[in-house]
mmCIF file of the N, C-alpha and C atoms, coordinates in Angstrom:
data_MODEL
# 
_entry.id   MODEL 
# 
loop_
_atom_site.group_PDB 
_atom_site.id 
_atom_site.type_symbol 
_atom_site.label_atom_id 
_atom_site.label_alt_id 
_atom_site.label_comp_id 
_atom_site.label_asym_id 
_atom_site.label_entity_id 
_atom_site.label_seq_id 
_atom_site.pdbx_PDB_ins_code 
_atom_site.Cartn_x 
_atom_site.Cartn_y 
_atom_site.Cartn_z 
_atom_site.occupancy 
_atom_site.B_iso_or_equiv 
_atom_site.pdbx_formal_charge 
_atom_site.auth_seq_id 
_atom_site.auth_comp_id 
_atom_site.auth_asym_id 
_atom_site.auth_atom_id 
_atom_site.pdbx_PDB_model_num 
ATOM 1   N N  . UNK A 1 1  ? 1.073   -33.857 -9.391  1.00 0.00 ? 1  UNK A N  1 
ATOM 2   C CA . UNK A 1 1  ? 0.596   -32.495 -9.620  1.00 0.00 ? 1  UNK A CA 1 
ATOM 3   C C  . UNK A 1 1  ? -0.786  -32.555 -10.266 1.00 0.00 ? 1  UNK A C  1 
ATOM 4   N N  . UNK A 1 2  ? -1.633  -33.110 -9.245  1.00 0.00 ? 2  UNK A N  1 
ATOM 5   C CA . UNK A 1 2  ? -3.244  -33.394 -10.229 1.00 0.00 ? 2  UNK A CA 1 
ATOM 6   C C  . UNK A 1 2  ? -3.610  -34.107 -11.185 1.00 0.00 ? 2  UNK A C  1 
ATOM 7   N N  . UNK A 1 3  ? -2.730  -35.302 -11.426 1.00 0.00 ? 3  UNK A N  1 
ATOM 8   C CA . UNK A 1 3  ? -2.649  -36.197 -12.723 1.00 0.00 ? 3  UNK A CA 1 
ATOM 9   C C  . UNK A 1 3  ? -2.982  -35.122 -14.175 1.00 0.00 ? 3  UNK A C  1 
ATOM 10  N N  . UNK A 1 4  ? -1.418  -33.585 -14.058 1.00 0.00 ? 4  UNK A N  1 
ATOM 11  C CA . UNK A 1 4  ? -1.270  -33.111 -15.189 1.00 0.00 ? 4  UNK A CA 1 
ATOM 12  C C  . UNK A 1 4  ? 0.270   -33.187 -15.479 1.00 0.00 ? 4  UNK A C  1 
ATOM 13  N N  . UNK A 1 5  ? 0.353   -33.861 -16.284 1.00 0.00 ? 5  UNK A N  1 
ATOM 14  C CA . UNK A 1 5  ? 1.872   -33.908 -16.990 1.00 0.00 ? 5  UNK A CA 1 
ATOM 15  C C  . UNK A 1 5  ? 2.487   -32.940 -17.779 1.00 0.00 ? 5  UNK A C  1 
ATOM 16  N N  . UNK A 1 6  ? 3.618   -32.511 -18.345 1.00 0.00 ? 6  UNK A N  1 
ATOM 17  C CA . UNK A 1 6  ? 4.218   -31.813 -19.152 1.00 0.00 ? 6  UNK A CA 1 
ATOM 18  C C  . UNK A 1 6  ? 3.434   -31.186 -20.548 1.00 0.00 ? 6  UNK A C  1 
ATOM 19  N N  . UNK A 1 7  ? 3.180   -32.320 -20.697 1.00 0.00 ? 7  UNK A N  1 
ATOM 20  C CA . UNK A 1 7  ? 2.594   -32.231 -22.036 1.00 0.00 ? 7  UNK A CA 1 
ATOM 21  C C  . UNK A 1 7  ? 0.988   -31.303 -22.357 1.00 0.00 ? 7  UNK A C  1 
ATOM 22  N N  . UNK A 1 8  ? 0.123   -31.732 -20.975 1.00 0.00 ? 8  UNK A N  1 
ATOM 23  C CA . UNK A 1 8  ? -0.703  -30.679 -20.927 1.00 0.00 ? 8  UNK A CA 1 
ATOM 24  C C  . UNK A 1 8  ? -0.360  -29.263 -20.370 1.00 0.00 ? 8  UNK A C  1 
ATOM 25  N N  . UNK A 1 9  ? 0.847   -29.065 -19.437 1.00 0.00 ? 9  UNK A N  1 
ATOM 26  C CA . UNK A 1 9  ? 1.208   -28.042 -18.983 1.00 0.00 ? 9  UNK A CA 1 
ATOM 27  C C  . UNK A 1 9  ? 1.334   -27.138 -20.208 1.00 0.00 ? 9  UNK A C  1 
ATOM 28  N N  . UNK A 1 10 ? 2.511   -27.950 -21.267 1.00 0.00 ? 10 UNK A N  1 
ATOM 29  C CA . UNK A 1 10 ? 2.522   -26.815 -22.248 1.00 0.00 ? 10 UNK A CA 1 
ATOM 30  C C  . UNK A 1 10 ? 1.843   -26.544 -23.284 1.00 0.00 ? 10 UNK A C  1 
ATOM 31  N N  . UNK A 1 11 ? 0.895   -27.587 -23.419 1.00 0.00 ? 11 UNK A N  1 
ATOM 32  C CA . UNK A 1 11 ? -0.987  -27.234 -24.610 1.00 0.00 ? 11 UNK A CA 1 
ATOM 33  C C  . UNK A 1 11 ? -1.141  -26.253 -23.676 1.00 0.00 ? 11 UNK A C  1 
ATOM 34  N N  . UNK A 1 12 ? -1.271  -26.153 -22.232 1.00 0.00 ? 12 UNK A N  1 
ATOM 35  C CA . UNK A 1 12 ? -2.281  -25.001 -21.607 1.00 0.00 ? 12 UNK A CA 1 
ATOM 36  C C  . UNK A 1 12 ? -1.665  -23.917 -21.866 1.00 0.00 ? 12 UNK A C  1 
ATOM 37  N N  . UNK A 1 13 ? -0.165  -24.198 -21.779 1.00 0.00 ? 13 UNK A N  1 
ATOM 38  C CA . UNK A 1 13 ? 0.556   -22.552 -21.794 1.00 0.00 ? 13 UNK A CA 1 
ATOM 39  C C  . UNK A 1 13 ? 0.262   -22.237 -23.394 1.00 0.00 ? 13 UNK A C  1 
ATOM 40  N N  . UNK A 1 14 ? 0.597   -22.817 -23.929 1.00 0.00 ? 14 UNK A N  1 
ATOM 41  C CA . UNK A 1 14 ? -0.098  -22.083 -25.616 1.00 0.00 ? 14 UNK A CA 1 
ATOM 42  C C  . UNK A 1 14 ? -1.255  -21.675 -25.399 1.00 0.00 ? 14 UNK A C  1 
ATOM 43  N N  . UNK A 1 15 ? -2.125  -22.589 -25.397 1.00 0.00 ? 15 UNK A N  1 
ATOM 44  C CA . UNK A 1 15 ? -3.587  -21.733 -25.297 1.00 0.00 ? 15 UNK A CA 1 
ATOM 45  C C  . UNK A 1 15 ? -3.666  -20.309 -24.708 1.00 0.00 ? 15 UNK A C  1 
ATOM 46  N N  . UNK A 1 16 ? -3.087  -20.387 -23.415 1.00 0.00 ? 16 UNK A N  1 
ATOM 47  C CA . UNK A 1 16 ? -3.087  -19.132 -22.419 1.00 0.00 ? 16 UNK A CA 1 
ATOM 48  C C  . UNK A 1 16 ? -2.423  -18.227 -23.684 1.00 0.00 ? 16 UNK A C  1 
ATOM 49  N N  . UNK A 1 17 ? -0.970  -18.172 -23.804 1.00 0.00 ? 17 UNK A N  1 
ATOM 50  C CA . UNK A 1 17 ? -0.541  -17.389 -24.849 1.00 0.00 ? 17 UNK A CA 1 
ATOM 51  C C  . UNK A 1 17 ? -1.409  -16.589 -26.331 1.00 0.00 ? 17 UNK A C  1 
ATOM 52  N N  . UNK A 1 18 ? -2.130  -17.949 -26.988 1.00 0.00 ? 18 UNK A N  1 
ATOM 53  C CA . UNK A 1 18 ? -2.555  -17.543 -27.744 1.00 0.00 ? 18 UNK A CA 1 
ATOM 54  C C  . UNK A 1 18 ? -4.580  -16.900 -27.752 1.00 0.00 ? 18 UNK A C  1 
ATOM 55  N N  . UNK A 1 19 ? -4.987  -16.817 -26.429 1.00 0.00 ? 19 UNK A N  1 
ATOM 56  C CA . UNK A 1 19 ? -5.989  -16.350 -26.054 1.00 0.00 ? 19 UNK A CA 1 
ATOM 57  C C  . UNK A 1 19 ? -5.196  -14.814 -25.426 1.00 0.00 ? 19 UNK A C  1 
ATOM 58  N N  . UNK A 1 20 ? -4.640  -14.940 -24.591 1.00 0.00 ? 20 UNK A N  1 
ATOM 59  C CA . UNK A 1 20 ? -4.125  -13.368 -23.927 1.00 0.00 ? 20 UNK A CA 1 
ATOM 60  C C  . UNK A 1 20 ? -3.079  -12.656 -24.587 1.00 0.00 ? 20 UNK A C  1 
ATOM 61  N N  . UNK A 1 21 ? -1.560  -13.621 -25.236 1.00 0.00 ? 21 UNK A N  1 
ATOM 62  C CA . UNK A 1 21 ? -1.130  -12.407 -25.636 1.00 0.00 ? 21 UNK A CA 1 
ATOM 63  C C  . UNK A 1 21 ? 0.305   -12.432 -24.514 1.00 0.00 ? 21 UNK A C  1 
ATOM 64  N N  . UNK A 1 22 ? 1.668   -12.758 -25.194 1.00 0.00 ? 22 UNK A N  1 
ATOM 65  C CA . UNK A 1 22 ? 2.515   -12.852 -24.704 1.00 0.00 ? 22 UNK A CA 1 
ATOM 66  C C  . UNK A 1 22 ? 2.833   -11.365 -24.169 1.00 0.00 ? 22 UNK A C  1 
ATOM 67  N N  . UNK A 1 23 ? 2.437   -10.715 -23.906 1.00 0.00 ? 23 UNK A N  1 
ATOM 68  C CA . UNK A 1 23 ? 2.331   -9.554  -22.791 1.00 0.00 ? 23 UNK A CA 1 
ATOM 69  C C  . UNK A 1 23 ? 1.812   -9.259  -21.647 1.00 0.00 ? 23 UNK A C  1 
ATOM 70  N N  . UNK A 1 24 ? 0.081   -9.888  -22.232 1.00 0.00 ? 24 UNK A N  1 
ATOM 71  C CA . UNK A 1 24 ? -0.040  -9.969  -21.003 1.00 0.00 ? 24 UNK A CA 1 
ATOM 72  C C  . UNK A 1 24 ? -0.055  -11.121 -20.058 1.00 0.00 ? 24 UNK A C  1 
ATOM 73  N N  . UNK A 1 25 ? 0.488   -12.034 -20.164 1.00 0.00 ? 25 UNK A N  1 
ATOM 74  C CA . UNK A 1 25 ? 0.953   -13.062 -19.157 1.00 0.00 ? 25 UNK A CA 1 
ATOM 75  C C  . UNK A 1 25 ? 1.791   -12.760 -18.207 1.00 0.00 ? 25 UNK A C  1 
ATOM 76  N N  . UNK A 1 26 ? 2.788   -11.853 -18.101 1.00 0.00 ? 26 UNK A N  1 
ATOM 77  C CA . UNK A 1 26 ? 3.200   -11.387 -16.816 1.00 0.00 ? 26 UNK A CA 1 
ATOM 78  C C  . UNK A 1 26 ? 2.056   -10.489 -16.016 1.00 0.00 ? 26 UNK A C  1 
ATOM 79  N N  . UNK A 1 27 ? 1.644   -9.783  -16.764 1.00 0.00 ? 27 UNK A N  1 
ATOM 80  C CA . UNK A 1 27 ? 0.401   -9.235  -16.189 1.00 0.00 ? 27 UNK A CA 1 
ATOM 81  C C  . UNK A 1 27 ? -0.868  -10.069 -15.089 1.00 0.00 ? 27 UNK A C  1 
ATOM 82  N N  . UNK A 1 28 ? -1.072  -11.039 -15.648 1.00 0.00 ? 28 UNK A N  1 
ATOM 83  C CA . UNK A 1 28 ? -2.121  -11.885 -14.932 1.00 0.00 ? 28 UNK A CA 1 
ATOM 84  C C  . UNK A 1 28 ? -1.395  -12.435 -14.017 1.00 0.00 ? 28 UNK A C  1 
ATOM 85  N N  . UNK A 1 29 ? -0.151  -12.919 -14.286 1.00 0.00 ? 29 UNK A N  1 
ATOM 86  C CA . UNK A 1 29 ? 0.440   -13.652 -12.970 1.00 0.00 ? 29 UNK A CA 1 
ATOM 87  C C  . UNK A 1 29 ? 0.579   -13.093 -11.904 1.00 0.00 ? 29 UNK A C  1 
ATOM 88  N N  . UNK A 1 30 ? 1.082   -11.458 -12.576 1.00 0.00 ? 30 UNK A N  1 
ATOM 89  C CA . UNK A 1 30 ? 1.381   -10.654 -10.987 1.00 0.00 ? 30 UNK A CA 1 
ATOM 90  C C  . UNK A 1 30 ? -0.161  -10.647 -10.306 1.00 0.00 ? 30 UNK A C  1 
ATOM 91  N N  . UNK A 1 31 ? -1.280  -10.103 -10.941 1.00 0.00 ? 31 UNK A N  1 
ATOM 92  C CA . UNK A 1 31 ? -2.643  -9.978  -10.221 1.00 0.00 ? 31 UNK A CA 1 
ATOM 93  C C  . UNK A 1 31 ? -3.013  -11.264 -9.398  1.00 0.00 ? 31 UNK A C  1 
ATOM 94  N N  . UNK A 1 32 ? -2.380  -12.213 -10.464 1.00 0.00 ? 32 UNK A N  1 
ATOM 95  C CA . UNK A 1 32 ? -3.269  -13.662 -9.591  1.00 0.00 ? 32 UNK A CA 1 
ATOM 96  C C  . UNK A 1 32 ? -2.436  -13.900 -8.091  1.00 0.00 ? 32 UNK A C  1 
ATOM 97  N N  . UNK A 1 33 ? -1.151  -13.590 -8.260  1.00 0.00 ? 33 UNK A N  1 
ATOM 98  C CA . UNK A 1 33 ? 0.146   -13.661 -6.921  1.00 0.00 ? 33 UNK A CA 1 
ATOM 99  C C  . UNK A 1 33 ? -1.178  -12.883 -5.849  1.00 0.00 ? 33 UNK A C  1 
ATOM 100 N N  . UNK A 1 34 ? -0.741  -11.240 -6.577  1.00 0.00 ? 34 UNK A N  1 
ATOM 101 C CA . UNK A 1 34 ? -1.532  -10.621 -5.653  1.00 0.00 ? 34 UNK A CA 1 
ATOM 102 C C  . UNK A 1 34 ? -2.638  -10.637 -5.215  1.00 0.00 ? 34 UNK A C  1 
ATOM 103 N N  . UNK A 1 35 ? -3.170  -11.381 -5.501  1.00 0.00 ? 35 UNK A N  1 
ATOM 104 C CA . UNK A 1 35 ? -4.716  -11.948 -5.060  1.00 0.00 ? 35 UNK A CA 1 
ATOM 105 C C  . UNK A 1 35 ? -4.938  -12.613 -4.443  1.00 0.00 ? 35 UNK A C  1 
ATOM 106 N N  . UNK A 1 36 ? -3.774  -13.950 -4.007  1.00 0.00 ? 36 UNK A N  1 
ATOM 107 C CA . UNK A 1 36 ? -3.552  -14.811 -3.316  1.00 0.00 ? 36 UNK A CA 1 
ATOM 108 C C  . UNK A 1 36 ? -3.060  -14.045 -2.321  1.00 0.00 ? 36 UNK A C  1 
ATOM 109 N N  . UNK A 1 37 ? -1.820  -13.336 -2.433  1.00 0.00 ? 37 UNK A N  1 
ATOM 110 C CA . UNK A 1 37 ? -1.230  -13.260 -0.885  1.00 0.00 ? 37 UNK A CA 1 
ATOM 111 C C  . UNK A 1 37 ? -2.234  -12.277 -0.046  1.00 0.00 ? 37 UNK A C  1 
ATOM 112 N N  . UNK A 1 38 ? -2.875  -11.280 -0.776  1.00 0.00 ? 38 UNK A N  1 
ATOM 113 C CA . UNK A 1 38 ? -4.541  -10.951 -0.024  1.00 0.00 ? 38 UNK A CA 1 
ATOM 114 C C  . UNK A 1 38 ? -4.819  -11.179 0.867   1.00 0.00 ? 38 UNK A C  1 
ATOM 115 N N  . UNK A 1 39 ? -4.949  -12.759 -0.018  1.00 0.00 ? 39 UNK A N  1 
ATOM 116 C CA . UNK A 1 39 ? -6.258  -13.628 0.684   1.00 0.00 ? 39 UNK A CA 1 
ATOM 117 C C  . UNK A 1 39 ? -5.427  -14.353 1.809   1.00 0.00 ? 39 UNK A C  1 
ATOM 118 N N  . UNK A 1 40 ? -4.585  -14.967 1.542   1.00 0.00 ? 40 UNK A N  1 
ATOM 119 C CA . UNK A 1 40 ? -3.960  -15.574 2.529   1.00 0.00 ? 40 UNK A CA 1 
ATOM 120 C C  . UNK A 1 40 ? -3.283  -14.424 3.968   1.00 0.00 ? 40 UNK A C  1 
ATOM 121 N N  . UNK A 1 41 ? -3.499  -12.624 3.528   1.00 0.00 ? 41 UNK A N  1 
ATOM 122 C CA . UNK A 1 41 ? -3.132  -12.210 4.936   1.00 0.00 ? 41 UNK A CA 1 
ATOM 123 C C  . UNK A 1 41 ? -4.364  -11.806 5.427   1.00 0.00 ? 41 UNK A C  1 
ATOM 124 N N  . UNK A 1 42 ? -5.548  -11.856 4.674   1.00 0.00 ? 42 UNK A N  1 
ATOM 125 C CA . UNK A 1 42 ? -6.606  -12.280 5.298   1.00 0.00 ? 42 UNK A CA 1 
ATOM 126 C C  . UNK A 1 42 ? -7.346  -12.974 5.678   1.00 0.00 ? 42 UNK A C  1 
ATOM 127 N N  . UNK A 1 43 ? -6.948  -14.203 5.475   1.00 0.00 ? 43 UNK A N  1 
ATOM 128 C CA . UNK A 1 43 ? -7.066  -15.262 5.898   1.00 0.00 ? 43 UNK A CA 1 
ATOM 129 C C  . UNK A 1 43 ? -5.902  -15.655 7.561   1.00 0.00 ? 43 UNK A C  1 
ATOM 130 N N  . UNK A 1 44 ? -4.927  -14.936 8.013   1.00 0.00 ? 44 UNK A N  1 
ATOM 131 C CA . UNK A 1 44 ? -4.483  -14.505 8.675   1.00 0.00 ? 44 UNK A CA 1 
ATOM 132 C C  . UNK A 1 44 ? -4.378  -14.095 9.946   1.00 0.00 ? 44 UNK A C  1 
ATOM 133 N N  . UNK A 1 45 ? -4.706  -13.130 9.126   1.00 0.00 ? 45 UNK A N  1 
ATOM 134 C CA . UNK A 1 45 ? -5.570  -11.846 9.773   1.00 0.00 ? 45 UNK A CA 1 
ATOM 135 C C  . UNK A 1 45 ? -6.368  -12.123 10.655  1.00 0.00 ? 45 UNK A C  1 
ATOM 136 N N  . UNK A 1 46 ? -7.666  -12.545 10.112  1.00 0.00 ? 46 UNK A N  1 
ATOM 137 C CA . UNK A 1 46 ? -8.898  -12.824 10.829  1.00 0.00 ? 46 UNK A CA 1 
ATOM 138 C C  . UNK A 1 46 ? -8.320  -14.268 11.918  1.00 0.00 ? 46 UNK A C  1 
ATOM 139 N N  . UNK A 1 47 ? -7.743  -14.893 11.668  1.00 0.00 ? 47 UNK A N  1 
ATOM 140 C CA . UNK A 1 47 ? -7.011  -15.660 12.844  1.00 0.00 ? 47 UNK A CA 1 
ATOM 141 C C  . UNK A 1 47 ? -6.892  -15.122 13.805  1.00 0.00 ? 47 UNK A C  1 
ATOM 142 N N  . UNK A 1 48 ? -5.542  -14.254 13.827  1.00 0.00 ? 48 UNK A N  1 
ATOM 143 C CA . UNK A 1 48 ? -5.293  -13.437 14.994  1.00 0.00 ? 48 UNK A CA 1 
ATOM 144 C C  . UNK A 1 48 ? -6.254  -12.252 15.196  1.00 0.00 ? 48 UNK A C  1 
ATOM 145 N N  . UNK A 1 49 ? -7.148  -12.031 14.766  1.00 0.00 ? 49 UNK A N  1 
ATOM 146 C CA . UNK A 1 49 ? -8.098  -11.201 15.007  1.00 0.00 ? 49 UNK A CA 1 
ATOM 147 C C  . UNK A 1 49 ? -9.438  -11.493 15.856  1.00 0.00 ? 49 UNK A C  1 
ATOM 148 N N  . UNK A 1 50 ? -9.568  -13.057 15.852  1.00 0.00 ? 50 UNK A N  1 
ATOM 149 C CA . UNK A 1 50 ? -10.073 -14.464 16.289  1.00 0.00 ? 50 UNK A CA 1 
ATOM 150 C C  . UNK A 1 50 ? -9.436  -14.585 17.718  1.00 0.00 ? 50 UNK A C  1 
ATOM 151 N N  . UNK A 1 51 ? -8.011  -14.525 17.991  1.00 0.00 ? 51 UNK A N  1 
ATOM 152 C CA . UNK A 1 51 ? -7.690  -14.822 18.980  1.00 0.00 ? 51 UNK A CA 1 
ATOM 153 C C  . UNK A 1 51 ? -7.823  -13.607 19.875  1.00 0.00 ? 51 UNK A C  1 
ATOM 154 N N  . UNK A 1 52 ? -7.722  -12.478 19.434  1.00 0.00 ? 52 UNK A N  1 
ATOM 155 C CA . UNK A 1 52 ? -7.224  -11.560 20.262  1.00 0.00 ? 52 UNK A CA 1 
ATOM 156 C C  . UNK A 1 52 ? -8.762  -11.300 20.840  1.00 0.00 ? 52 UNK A C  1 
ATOM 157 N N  . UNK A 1 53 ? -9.642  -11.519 20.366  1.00 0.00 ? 53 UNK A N  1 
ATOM 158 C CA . UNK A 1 53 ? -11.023 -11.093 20.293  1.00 0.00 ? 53 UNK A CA 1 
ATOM 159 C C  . UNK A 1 53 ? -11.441 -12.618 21.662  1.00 0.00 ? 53 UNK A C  1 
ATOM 160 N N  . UNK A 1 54 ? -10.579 -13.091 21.825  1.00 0.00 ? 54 UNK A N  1 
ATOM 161 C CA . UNK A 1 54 ? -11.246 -14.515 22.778  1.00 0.00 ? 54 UNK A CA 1 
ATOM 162 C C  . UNK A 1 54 ? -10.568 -13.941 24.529  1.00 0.00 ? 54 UNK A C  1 
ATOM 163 N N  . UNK A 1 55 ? -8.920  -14.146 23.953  1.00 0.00 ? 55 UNK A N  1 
ATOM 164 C CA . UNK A 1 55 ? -8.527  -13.045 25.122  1.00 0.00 ? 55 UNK A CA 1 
ATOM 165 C C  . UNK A 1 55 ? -9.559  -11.985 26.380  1.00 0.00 ? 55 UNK A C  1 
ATOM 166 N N  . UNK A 1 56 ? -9.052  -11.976 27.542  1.00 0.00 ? 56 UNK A N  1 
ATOM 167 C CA . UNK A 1 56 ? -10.100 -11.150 28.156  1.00 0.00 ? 56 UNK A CA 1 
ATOM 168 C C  . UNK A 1 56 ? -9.229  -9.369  28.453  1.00 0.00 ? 56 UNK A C  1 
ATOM 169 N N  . UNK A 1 57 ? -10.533 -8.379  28.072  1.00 0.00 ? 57 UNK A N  1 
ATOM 170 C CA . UNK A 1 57 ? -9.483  -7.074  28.364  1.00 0.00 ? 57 UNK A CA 1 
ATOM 171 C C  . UNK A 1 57 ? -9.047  -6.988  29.515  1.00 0.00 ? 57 UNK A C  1 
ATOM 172 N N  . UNK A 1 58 ? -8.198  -6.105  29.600  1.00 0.00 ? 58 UNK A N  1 
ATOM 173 C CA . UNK A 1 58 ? -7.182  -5.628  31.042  1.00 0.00 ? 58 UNK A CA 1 
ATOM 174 C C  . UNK A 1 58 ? -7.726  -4.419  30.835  1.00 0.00 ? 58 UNK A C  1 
ATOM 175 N N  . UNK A 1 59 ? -9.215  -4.086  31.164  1.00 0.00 ? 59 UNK A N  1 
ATOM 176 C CA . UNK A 1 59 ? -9.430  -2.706  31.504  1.00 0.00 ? 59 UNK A CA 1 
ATOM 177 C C  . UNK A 1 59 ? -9.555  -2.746  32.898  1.00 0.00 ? 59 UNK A C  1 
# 
């Protein structure tokens, strides 16, 4: 996992805690989720938006 072990996992989670605030840490997680899955259905997206765009019309 990136040569990070336990031990820095949970220094980081304190820090995080004690910079933001055991409240808002559910808070950031949901935004950061939602920020990702975004990106990843736009990232997607523009795939099949890619393909359909190569396709020839049936007019």
């Amino acid at each position: 996992m990136f040569g990070i072990g336990w031990p820095e996992v949970i220094v980081i989670s304190l820090v995080g805690v004690a910079i933001f605030g055991a409240k808002r840490i559910p808070e950031i997680g949901r935004s950061v989720g939602q920020a990702l899955r975004g990106f990843q259905d736009e990232v997607k997206g523009s795939g099949e938006a890619a393909d359909r765009s190569d396709s020839p019309d049936k007019d």
